[in-house]
C-alpha positions as CSV (number, residue, x, y, z in Angstrom):
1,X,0.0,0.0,0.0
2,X,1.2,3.6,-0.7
3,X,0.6,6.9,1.0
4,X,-0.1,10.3,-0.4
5,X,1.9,12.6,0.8
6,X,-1.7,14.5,2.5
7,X,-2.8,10.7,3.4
8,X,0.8,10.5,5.3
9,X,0.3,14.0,6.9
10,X,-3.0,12.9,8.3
11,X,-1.9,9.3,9.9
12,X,1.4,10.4,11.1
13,X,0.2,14.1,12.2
14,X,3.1,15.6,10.4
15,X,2.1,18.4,8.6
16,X,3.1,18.5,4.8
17,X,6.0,21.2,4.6
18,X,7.3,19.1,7.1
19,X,7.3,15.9,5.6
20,X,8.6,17.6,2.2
21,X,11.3,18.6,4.3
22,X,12.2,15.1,6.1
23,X,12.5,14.0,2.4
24,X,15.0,16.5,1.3
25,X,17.5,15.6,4.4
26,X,17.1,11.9,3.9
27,X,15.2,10.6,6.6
28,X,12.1,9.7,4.3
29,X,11.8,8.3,0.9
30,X,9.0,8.8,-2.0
31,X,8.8,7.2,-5.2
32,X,6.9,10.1,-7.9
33,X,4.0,9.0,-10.2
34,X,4.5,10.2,-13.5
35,X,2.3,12.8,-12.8
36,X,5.6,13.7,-10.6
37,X,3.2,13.2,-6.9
38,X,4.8,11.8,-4.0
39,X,4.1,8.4,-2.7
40,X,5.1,6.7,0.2
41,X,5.4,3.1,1.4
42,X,3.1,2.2,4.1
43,X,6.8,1.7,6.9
44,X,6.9,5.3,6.3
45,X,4.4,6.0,9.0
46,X,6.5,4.1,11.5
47,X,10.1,6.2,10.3
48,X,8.1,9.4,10.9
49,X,7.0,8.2,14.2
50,X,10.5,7.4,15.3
51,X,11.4,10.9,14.2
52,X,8.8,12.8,16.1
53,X,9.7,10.3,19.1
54,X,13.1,11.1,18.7
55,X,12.3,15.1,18.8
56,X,10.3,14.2,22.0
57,X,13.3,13.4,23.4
58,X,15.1,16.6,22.6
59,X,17.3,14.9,19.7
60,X,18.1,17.3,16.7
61,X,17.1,16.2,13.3
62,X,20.7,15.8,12.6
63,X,21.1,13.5,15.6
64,X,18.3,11.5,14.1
65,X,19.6,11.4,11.0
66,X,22.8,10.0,12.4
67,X,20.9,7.4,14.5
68,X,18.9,6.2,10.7
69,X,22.0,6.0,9.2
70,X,23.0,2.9,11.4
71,X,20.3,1.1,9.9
72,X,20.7,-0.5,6.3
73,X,19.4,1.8,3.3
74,X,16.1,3.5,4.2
75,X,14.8,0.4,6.5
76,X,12.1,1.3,9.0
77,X,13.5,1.2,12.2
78,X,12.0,-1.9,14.4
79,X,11.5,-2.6,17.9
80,X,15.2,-4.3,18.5
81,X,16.1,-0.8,16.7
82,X,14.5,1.1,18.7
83,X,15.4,-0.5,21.8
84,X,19.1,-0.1,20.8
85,X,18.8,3.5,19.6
86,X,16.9,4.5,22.5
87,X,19.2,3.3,25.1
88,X,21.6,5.7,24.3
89,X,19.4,8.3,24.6
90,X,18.5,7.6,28.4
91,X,21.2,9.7,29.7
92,X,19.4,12.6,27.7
93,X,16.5,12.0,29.3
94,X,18.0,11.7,33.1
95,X,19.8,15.1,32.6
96,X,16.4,16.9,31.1
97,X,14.1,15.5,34.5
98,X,17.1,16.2,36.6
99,X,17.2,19.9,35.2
100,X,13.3,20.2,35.8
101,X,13.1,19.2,38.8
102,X,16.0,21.9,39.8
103,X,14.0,24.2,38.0
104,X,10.6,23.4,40.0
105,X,12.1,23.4,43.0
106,X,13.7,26.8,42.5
107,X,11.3,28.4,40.6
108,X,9.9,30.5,43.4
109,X,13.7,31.7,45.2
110,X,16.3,31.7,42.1
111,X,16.9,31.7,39.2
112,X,20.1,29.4,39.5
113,X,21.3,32.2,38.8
114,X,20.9,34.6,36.4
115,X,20.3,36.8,38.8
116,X,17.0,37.9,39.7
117,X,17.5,38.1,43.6
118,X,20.9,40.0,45.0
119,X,20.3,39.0,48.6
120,X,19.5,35.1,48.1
121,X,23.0,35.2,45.9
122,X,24.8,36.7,48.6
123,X,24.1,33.2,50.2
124,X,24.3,30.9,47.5
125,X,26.9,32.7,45.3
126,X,29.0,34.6,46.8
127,X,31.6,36.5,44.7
128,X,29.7,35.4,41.8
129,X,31.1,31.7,41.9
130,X,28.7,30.9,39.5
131,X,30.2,32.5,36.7
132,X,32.8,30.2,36.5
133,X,30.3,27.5,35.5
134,X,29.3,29.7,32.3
135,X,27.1,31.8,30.9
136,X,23.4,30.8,31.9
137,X,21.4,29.5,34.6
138,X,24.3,27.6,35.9
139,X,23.0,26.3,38.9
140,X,20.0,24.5,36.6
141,X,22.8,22.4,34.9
142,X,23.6,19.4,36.0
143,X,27.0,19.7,38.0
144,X,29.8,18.8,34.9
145,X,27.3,18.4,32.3
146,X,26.7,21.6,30.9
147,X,25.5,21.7,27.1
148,X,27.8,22.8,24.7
149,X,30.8,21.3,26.4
């Protein structure tokens, strides 16, 4: 069975423009009528859905891209692929809960600091110790694992 590209949009939830788009950096494939439309095989729906679950998890569409590439030439990922491609994602995920929950349980006192309150920094920062952790909420970051390092 094969998918309009609008037929795709609607089942996966992926707009169009997007899905146009997925095409052009590799991570889906169409075949064209000779009226030059797009089709798409029916394991397309499950690709898609390992790309919007991979955005869930904060991955970039170039990090996803990487991740298909382990797989042989435009196969649908399957559940042994996704288990192994998701493992390695699991630190991602620890660091992001571990950042919210700082963030709850600071909302209301600090920023962690950034600085919206001089006298609560007196305490926690004193002689701006925070700036050697880099620019940002520093004190939100997981000790170590800053991003961009």
């Amino acid at each position: 069975m094969v998918l309009t590209i609008g037929e795709l949009s609607a089942r996966s939830g992926v707009a169009p423009s997007a899905l146009r788009y997925y095409e052009s950096i590799g991570l889906i494939e169409s075949v064209r009528t000779t009226g030059n439309q797009r089709r798409y095989a029916q394991p397309t729906l499950r690709r898609v859905a390992f790309v919007r679950a991979a955005q869930q998890v904060g991955l970039s569409l170039d990090e996803i891209t990487d991740a298909l590439r382990t797989l042989p030439q435009g196969r649908t990922p399957t559940k042994a692929d996704w288990s192994r491609l998701s493992s390695s994602w699991r630190q991602r995920l620890e660091d992001q809960i571990e950042r919210i929950e700082r963030l709850r349980d600071r909302l209301d006192g600090c920023i962690g600091c950034g600085c919206l309150s001089l006298k609560t920094c007196t305490l926690n920062n004193p002689g701006d110790e925070a700036a050697l952790r880099g620019p940002g909420a520093a004190f939100l970051e997981p000790t170590g694992r800053r991003r961009g390092r």
